[in-house]
PDB file with SEQRES, HELIX, SHEET and CRYST1 records, atoms N, CA, C and O in Angstrom:
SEQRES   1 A   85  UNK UNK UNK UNK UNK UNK UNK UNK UNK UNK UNK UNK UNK          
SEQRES   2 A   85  UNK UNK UNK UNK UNK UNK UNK UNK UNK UNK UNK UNK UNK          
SEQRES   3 A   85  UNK UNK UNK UNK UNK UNK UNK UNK UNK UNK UNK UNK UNK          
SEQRES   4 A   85  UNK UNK UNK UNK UNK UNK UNK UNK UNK UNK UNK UNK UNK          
SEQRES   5 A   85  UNK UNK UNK UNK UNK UNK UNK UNK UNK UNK UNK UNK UNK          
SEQRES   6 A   85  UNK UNK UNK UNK UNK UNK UNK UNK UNK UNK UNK UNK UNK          
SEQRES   7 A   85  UNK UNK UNK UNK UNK UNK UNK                                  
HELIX    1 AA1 UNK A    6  UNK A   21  1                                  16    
HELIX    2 AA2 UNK A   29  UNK A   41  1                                  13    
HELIX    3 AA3 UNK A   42  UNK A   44  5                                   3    
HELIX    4 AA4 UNK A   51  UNK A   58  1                                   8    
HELIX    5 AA5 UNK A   67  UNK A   82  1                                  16    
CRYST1    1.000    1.000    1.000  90.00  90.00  90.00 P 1           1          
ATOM      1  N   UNK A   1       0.803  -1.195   0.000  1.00  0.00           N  
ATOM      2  CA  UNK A   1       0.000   0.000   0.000  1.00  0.00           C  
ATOM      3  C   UNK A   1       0.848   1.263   0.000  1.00  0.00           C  
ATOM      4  O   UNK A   1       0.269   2.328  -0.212  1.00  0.00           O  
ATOM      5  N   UNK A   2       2.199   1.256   0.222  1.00  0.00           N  
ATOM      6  CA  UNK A   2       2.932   2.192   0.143  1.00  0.00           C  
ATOM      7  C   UNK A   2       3.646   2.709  -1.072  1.00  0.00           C  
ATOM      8  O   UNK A   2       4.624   3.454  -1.022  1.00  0.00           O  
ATOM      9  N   UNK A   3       3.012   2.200  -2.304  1.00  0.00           N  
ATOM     10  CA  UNK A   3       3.163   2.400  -3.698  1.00  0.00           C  
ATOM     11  C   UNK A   3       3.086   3.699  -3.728  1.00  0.00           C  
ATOM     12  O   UNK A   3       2.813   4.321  -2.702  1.00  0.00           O  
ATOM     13  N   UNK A   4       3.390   4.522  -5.297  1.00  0.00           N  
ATOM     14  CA  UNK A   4       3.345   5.636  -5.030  1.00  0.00           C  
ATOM     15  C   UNK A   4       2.228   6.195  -5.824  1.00  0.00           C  
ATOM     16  O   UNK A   4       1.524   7.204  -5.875  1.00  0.00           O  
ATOM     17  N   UNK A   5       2.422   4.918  -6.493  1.00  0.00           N  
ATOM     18  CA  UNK A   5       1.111   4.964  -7.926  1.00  0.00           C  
ATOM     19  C   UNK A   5      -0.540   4.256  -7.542  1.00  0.00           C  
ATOM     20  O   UNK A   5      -0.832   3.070  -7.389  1.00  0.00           O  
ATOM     21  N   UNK A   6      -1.267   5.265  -7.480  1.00  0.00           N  
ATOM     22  CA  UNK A   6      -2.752   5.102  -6.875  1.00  0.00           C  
ATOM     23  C   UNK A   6      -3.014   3.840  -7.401  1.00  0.00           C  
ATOM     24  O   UNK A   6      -3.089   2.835  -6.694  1.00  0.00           O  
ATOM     25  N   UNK A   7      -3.188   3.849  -8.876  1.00  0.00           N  
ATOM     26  CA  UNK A   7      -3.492   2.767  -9.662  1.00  0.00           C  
ATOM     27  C   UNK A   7      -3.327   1.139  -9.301  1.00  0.00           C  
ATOM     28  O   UNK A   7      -4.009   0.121  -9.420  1.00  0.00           O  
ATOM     29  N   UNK A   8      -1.831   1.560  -8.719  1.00  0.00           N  
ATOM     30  CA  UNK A   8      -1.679   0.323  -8.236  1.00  0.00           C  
ATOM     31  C   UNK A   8      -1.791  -0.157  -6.382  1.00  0.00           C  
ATOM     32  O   UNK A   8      -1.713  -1.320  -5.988  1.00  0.00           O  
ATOM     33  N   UNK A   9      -1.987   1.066  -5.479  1.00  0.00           N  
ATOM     34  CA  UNK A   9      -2.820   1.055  -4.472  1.00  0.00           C  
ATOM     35  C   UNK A   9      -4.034  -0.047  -4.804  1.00  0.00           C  
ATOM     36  O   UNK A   9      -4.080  -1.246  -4.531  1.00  0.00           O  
ATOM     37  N   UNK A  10      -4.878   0.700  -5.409  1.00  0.00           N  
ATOM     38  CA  UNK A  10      -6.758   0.775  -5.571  1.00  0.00           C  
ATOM     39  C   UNK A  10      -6.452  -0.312  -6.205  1.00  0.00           C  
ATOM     40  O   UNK A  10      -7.472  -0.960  -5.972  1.00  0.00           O  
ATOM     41  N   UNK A  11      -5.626  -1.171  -7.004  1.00  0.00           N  
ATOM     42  CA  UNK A  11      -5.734  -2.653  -7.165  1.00  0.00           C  
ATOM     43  C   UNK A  11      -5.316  -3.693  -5.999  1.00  0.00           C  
ATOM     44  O   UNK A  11      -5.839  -4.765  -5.693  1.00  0.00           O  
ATOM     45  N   UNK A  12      -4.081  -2.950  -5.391  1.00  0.00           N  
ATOM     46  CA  UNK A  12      -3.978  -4.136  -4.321  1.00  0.00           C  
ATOM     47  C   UNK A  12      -4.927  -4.217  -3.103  1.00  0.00           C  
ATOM     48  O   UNK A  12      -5.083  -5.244  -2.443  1.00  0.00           O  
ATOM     49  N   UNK A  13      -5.746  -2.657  -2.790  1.00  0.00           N  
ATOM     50  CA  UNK A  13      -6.858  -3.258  -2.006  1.00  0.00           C  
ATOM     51  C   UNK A  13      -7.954  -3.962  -2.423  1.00  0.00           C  
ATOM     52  O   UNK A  13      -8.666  -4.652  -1.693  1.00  0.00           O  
ATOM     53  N   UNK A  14      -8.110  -3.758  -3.793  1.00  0.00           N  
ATOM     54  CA  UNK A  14      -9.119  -5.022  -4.286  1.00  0.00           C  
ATOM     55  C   UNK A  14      -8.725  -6.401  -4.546  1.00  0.00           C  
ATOM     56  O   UNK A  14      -9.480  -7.333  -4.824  1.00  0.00           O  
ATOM     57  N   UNK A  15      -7.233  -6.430  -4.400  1.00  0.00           N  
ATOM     58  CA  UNK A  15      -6.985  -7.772  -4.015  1.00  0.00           C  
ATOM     59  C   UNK A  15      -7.237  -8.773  -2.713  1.00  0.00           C  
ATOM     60  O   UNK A  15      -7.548  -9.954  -2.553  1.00  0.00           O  
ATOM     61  N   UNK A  16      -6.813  -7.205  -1.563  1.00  0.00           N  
ATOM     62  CA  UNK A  16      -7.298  -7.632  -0.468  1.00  0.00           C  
ATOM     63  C   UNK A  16      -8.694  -7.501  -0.235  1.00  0.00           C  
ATOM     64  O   UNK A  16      -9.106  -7.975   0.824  1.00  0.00           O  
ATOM     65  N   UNK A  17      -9.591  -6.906  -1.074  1.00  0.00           N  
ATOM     66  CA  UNK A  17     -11.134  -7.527  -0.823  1.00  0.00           C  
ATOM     67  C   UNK A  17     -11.257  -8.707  -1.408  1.00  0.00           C  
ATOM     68  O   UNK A  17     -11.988  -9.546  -0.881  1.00  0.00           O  
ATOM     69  N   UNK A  18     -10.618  -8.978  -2.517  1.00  0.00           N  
ATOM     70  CA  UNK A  18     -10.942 -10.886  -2.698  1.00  0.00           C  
ATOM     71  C   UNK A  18     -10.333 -11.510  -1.734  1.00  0.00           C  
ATOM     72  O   UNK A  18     -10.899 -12.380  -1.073  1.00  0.00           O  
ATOM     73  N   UNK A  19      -9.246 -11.181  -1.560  1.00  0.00           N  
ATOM     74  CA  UNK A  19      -8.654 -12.303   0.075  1.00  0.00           C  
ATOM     75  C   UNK A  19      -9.737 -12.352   0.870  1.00  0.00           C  
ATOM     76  O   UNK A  19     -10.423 -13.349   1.097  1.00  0.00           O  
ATOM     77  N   UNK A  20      -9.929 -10.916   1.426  1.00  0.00           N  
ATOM     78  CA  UNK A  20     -10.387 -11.069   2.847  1.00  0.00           C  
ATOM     79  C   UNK A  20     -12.162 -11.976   2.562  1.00  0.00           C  
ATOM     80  O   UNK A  20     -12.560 -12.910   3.258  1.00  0.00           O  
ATOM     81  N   UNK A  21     -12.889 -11.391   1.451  1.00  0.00           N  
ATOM     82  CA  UNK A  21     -13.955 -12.296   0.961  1.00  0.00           C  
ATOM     83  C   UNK A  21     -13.680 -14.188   1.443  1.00  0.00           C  
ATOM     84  O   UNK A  21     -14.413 -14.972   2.045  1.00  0.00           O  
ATOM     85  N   UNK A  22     -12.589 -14.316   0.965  1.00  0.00           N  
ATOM     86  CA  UNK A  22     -12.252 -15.688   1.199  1.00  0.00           C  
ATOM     87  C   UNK A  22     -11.420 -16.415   2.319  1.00  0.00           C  
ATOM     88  O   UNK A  22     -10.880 -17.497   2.084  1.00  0.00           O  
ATOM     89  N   UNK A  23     -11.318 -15.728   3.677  1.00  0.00           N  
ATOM     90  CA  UNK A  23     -10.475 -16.326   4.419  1.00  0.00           C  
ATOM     91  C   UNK A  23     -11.488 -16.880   4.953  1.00  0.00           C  
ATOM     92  O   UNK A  23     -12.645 -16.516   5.162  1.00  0.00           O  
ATOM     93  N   UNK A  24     -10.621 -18.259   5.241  1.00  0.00           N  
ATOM     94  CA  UNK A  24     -11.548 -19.278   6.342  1.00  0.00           C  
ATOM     95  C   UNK A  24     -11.973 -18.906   7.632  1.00  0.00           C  
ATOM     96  O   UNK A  24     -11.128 -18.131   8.079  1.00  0.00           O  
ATOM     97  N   UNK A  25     -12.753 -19.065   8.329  1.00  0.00           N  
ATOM     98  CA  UNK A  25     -13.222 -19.033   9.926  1.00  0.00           C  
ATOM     99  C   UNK A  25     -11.881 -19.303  10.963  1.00  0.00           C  
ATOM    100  O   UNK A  25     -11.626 -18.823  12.068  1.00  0.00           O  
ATOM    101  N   UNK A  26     -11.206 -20.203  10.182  1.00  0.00           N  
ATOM    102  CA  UNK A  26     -10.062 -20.574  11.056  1.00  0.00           C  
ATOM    103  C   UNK A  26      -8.596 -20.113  11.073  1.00  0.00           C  
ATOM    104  O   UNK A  26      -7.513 -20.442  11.556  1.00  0.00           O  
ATOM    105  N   UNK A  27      -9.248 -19.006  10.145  1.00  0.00           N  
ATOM    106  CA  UNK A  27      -7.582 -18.719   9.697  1.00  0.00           C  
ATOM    107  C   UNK A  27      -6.731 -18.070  10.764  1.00  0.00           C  
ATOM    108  O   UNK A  27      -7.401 -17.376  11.529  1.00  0.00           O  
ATOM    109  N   UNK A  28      -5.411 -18.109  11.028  1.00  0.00           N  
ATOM    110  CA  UNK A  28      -5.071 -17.310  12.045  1.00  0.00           C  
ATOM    111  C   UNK A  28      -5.000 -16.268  12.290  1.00  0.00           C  
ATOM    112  O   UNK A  28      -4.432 -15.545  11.472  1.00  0.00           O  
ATOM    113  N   UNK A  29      -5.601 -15.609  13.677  1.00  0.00           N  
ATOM    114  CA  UNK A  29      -6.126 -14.882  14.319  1.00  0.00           C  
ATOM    115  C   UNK A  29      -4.617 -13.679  13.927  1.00  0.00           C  
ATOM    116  O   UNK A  29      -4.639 -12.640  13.267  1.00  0.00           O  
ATOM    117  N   UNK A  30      -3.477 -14.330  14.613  1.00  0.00           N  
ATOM    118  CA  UNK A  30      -2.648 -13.238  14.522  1.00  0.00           C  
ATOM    119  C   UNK A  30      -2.241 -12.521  13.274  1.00  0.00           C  
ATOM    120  O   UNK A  30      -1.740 -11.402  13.382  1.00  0.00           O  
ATOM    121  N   UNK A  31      -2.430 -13.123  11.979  1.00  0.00           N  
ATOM    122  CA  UNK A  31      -2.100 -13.230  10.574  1.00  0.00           C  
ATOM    123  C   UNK A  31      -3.232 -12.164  10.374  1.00  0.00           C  
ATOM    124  O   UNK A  31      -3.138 -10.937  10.350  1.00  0.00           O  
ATOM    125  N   UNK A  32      -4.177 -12.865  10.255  1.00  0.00           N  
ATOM    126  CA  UNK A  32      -5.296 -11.444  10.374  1.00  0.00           C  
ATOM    127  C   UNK A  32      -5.424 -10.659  10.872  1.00  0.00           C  
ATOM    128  O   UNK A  32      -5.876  -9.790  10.126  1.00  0.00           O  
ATOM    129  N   UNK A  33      -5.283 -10.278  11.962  1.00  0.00           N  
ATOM    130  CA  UNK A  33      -4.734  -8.839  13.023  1.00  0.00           C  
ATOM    131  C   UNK A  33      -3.887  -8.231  11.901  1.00  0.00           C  
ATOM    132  O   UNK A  33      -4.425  -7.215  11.460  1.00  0.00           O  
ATOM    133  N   UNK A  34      -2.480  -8.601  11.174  1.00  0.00           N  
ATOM    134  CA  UNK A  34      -1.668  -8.331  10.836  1.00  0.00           C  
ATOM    135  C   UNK A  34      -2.091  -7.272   9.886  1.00  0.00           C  
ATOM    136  O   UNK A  34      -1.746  -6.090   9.911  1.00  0.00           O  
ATOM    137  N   UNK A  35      -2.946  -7.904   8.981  1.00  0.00           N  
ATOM    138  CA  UNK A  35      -3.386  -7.574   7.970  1.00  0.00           C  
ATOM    139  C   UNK A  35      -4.242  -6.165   7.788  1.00  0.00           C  
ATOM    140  O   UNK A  35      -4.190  -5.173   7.060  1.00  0.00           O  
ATOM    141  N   UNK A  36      -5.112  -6.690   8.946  1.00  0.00           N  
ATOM    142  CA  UNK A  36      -6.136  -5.612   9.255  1.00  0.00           C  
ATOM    143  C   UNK A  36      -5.692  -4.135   9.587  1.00  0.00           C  
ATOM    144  O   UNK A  36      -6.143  -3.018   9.330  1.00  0.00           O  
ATOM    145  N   UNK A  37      -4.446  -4.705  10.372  1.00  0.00           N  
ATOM    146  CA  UNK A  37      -3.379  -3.222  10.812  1.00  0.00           C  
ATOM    147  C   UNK A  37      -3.176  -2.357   9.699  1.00  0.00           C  
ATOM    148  O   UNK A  37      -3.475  -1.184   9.475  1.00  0.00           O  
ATOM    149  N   UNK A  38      -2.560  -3.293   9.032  1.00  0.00           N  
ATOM    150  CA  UNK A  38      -1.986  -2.687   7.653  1.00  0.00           C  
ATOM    151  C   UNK A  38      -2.829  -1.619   6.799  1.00  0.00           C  
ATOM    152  O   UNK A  38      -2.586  -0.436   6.561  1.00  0.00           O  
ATOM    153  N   UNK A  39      -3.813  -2.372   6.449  1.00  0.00           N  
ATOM    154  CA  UNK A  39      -5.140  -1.629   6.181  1.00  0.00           C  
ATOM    155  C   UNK A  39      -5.857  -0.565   6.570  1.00  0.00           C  
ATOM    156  O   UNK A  39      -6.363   0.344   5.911  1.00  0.00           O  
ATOM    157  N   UNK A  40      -5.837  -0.839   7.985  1.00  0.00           N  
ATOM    158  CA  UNK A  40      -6.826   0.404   8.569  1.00  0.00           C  
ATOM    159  C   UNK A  40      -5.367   1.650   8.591  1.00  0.00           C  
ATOM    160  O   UNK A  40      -5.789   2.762   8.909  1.00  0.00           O  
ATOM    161  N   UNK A  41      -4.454   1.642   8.432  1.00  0.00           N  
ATOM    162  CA  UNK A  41      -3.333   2.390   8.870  1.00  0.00           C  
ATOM    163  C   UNK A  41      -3.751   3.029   7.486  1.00  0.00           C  
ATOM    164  O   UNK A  41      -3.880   4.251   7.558  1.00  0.00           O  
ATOM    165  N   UNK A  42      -3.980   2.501   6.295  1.00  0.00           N  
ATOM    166  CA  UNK A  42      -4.074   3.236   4.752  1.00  0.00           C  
ATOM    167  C   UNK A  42      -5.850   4.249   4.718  1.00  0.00           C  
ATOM    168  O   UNK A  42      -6.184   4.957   3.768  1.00  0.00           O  
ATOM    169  N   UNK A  43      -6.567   4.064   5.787  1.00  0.00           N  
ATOM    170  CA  UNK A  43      -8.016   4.304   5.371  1.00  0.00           C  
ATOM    171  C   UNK A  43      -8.112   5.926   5.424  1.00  0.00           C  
ATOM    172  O   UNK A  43      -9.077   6.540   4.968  1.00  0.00           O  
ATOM    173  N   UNK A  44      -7.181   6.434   5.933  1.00  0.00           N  
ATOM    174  CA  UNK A  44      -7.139   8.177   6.034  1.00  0.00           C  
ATOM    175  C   UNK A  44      -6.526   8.579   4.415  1.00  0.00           C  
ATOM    176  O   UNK A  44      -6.509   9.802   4.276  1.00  0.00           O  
ATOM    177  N   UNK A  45      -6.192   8.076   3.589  1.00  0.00           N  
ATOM    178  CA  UNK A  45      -5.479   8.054   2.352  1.00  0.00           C  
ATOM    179  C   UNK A  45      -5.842   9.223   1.770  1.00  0.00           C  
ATOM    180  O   UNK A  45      -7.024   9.323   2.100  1.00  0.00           O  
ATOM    181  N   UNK A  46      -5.530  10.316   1.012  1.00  0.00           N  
ATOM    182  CA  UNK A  46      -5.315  11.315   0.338  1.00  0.00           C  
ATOM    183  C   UNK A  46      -6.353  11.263  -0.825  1.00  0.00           C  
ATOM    184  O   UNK A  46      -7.233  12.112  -0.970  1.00  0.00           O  
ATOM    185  N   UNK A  47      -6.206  10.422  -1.460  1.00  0.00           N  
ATOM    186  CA  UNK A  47      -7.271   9.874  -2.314  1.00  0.00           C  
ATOM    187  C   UNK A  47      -8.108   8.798  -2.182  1.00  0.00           C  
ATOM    188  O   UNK A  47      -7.925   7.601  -1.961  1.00  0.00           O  
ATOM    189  N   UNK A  48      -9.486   9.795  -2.445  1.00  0.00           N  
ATOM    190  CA  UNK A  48     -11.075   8.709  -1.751  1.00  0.00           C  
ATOM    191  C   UNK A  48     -10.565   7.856  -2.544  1.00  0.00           C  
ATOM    192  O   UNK A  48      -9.808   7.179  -1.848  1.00  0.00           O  
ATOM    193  N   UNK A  49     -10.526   7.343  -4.026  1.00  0.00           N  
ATOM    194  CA  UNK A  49     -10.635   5.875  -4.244  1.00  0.00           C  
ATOM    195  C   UNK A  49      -9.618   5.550  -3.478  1.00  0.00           C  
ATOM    196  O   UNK A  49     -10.061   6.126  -2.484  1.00  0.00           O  
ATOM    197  N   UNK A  50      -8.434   5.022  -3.040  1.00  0.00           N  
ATOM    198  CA  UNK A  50      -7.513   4.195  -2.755  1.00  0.00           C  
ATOM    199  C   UNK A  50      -8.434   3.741  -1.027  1.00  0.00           C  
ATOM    200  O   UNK A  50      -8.769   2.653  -0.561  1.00  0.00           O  
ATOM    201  N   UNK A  51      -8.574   5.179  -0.498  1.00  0.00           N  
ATOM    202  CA  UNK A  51      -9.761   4.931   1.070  1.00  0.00           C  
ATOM    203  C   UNK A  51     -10.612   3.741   0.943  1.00  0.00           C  
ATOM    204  O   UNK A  51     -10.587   2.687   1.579  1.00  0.00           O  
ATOM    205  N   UNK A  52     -11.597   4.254  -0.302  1.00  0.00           N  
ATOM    206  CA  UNK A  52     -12.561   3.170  -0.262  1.00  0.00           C  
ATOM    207  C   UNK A  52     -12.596   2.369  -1.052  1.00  0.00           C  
ATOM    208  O   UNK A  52     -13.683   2.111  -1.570  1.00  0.00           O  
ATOM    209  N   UNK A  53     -11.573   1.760  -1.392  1.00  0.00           N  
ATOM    210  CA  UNK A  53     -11.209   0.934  -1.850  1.00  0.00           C  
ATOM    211  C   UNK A  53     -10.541   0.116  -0.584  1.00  0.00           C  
ATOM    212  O   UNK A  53     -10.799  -1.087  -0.545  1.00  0.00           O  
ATOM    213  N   UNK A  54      -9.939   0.509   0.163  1.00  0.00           N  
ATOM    214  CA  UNK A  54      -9.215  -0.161   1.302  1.00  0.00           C  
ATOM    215  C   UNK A  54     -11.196  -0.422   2.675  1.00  0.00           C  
ATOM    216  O   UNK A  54     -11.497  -1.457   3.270  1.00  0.00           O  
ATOM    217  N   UNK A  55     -11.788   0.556   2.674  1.00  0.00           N  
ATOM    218  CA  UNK A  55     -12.525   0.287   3.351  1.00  0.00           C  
ATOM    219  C   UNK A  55     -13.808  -0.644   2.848  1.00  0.00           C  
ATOM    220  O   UNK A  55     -14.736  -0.885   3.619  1.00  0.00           O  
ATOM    221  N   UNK A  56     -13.778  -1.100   1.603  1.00  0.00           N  
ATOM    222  CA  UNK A  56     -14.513  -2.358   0.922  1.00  0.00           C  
ATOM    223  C   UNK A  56     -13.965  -3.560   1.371  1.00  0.00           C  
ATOM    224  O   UNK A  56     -14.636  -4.508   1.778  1.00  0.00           O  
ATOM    225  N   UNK A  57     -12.414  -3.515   1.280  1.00  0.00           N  
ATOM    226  CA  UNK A  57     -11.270  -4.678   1.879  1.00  0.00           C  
ATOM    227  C   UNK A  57     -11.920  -4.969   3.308  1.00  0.00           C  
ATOM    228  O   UNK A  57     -12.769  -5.785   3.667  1.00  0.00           O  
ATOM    229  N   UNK A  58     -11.256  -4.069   3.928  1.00  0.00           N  
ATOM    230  CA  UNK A  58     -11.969  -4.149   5.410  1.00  0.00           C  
ATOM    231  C   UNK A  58     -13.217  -4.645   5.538  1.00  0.00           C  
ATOM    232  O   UNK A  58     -13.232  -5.679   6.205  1.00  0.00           O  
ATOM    233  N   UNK A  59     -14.568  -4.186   5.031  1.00  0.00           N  
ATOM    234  CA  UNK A  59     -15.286  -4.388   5.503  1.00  0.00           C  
ATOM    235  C   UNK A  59     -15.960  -5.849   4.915  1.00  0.00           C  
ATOM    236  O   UNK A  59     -17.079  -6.180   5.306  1.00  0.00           O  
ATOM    237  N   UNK A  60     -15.212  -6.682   3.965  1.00  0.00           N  
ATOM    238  CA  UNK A  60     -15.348  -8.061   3.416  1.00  0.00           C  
ATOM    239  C   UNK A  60     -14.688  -9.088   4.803  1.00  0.00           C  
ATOM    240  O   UNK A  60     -14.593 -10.214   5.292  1.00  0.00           O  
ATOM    241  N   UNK A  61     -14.475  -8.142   4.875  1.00  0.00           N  
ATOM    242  CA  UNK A  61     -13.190  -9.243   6.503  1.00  0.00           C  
ATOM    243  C   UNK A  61     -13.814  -9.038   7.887  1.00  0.00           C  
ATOM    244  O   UNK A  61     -13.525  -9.590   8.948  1.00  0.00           O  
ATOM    245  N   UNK A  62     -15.014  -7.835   7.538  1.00  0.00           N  
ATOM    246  CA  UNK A  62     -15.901  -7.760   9.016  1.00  0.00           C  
ATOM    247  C   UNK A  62     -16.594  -9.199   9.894  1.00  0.00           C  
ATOM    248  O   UNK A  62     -16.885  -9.314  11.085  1.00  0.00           O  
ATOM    249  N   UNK A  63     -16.695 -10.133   8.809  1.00  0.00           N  
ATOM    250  CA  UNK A  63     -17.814 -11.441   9.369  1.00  0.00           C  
ATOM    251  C   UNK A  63     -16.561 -11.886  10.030  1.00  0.00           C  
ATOM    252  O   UNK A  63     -16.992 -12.264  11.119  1.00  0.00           O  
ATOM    253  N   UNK A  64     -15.362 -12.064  10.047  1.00  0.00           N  
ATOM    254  CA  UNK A  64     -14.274 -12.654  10.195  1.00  0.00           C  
ATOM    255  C   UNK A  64     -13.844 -12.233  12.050  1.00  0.00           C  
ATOM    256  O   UNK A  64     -13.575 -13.036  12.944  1.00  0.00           O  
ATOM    257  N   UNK A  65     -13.892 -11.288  12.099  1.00  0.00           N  
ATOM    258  CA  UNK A  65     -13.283 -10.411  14.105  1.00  0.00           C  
ATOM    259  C   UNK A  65     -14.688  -9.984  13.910  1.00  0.00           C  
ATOM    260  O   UNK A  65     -15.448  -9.754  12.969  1.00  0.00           O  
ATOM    261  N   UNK A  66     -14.714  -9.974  15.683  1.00  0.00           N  
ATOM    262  CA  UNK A  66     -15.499  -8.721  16.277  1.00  0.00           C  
ATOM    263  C   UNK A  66     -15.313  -7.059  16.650  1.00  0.00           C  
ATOM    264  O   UNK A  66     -14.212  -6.550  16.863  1.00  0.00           O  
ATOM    265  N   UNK A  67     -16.274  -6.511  16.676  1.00  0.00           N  
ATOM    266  CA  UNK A  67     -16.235  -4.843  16.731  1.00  0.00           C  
ATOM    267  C   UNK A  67     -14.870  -4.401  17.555  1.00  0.00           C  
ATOM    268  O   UNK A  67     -14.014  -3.557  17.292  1.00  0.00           O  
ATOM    269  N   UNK A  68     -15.037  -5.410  18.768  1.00  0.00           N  
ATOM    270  CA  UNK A  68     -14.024  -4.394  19.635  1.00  0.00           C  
ATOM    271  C   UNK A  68     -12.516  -4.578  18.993  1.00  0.00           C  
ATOM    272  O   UNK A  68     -11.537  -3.839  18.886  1.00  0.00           O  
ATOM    273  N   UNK A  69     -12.834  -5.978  18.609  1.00  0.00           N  
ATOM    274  CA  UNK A  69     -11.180  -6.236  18.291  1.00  0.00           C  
ATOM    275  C   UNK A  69     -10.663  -4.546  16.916  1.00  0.00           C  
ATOM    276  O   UNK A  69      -9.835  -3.647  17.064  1.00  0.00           O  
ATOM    277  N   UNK A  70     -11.292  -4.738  16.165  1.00  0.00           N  
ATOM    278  CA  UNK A  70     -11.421  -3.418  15.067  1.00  0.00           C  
ATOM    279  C   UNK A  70     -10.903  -2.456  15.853  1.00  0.00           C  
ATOM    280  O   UNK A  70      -9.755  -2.011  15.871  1.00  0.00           O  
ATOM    281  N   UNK A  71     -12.108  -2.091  16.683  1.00  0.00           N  
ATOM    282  CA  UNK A  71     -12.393  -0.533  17.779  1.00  0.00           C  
ATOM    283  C   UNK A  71     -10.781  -0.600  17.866  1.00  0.00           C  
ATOM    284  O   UNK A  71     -10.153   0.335  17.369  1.00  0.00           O  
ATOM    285  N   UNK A  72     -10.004  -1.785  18.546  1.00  0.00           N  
ATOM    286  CA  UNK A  72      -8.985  -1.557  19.175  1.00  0.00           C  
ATOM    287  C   UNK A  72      -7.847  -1.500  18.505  1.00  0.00           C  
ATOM    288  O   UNK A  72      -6.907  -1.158  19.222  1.00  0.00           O  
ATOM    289  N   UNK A  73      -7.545  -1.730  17.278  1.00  0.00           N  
ATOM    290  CA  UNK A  73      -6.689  -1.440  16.248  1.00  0.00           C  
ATOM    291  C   UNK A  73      -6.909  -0.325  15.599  1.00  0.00           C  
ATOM    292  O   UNK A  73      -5.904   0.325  15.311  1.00  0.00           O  
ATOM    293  N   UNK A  74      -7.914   0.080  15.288  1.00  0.00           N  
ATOM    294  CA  UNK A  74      -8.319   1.577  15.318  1.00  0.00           C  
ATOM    295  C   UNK A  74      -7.561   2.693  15.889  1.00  0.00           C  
ATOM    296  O   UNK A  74      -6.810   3.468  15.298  1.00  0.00           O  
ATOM    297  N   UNK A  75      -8.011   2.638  17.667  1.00  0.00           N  
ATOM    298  CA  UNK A  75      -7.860   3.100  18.477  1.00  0.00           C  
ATOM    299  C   UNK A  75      -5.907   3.387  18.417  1.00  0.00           C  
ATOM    300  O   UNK A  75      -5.409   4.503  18.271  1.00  0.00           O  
ATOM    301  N   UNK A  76      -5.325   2.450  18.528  1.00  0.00           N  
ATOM    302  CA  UNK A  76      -4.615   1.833  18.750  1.00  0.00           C  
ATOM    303  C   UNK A  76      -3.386   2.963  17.354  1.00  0.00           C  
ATOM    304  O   UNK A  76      -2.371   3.632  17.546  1.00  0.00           O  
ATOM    305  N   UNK A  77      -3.976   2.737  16.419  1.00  0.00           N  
ATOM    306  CA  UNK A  77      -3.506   3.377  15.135  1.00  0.00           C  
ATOM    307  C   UNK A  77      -3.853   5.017  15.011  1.00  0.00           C  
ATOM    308  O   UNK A  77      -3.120   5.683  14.280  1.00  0.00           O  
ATOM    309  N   UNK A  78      -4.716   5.531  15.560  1.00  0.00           N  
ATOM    310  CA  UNK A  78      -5.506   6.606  16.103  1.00  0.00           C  
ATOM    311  C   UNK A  78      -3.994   7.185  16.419  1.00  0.00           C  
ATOM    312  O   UNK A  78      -3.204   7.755  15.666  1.00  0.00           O  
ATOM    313  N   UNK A  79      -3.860   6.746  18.136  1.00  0.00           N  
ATOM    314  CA  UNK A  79      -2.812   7.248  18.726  1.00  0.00           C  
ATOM    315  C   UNK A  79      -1.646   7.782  18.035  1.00  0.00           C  
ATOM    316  O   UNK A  79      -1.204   8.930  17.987  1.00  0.00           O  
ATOM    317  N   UNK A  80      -1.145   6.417  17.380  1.00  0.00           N  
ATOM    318  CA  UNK A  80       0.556   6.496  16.722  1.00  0.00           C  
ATOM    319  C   UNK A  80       0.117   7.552  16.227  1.00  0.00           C  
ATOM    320  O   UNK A  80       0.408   8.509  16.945  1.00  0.00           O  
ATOM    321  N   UNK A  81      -0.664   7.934  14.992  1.00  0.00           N  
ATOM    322  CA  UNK A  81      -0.635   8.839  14.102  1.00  0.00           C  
ATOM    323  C   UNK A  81      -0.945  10.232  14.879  1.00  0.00           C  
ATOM    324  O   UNK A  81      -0.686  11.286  14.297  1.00  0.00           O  
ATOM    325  N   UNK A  82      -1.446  10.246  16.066  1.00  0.00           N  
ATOM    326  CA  UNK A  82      -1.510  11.477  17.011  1.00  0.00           C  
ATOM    327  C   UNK A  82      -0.414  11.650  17.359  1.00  0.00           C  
ATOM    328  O   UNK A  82       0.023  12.726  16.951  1.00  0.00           O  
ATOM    329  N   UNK A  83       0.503  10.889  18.142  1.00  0.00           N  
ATOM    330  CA  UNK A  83       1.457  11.096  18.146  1.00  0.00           C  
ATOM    331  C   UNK A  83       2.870  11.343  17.437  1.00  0.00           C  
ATOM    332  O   UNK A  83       4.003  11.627  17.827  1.00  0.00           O  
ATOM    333  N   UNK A  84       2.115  11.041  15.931  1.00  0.00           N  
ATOM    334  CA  UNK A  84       3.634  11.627  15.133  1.00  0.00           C  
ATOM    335  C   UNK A  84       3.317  12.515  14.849  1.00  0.00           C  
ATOM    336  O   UNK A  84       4.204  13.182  14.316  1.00  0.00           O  
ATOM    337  N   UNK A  85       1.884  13.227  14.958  1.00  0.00           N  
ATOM    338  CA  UNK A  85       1.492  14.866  14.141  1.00  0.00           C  
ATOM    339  C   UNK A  85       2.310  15.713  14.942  1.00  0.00           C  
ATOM    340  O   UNK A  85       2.343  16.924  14.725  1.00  0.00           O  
TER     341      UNK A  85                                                      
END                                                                             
């Protein structure tokens, strides 16, 4: 996601909406955390498509965690970026 070229942003989060569409129930928990980080860290993005394009990703992977777990990577990502402003 740290491309420089949108084009190719706004494709790799629609890659990660076909992933996340398809991960198993069982997949690992920490692997997915991982992922999700990654993601929600891109959703403030400069340009709406690459955003919502990343927040389609995300939200294919919602049936997958619960709210708080989100809330708390959120939260969590919130901060850092408060704290580097």
């Amino acid at each position: 996601m740290d491309d420089s070229n949108d084009r190719i942003r706004i494709e790799c989060a629609r890659a990660f909406d076909k992933f996340m569409a398809s991960v198993p129930r069982n997949y690992d928990s920490a692997q997915f955390d991982y992922i999700v980080r990654g993601l929600v860290l891109h959703l403030d993005d400069q340009n709406p498509q690459v955003a919502l394009a990343l927040s389609l990703a995300l939200d294919g992977g919602s049936q997958l965690t619960d709210a708080c777990a989100c809330l708390h990577c959120i939260s969590e990502i919130s901060e850092r970026l408060r704290a580097a402003a």
